[in-house]
N, C-alpha and C positions, 0 to 999 in steps of 0.2 A: 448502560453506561458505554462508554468507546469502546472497552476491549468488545463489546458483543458488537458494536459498528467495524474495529480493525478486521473482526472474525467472518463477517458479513461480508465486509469490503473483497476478503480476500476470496474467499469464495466466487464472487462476483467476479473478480479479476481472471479469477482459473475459468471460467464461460464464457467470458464474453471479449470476443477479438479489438472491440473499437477501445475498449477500454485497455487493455494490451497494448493496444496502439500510444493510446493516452501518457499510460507511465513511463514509453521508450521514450517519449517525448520531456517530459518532467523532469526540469535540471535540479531541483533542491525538494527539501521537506517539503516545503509549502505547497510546493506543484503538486507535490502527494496528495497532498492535505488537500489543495481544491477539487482534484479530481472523486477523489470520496465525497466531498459537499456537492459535486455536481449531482451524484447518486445518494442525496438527502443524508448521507453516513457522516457521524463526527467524529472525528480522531486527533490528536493530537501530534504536536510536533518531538514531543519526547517517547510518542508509540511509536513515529515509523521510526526514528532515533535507533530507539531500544530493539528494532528490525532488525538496522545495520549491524550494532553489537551483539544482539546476542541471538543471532539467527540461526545457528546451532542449537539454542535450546527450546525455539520457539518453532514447534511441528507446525507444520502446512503452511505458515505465512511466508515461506517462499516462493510463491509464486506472485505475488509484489515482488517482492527481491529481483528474482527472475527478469522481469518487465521492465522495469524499474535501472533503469543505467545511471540516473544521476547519483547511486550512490556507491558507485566504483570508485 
């Protein structure tokens, strides 16, 4: 299901610099969301959602967070 694609994604994101690049890039959820689709992962718009809110309790998917400025 997604959470093991969110888990993937993020992983992915912590390796690979273009993709890094990708999320600086990414003004909203969705831009999240495509860029995981680009890398065959589905995720939804209430995972990276629930990134923003509860990223305190959610170990290692900070580094989405990190990359990821549209959701300052």
């Amino acid at each position: 299901m997604s959470l093991e694609h969110l888990t993937e994604f993020e992983k992915r994101v912590k390796e690979d610099r273009s993709l890094q690049e990708k999320l600086k890039d990414a003004k909203c959820e969705g831009c999240v969301i495509s860029v995981a689709e680009d890398e065959g992962l589905t995720i939804t718009e209430e995972e990276v959602k629930g990134l923003v809110t509860d990223s305190g309790n959610q170990s290692g998917m900070n580094a989405i967070l990190e990359y990821w400025n549209g959701h300052r």
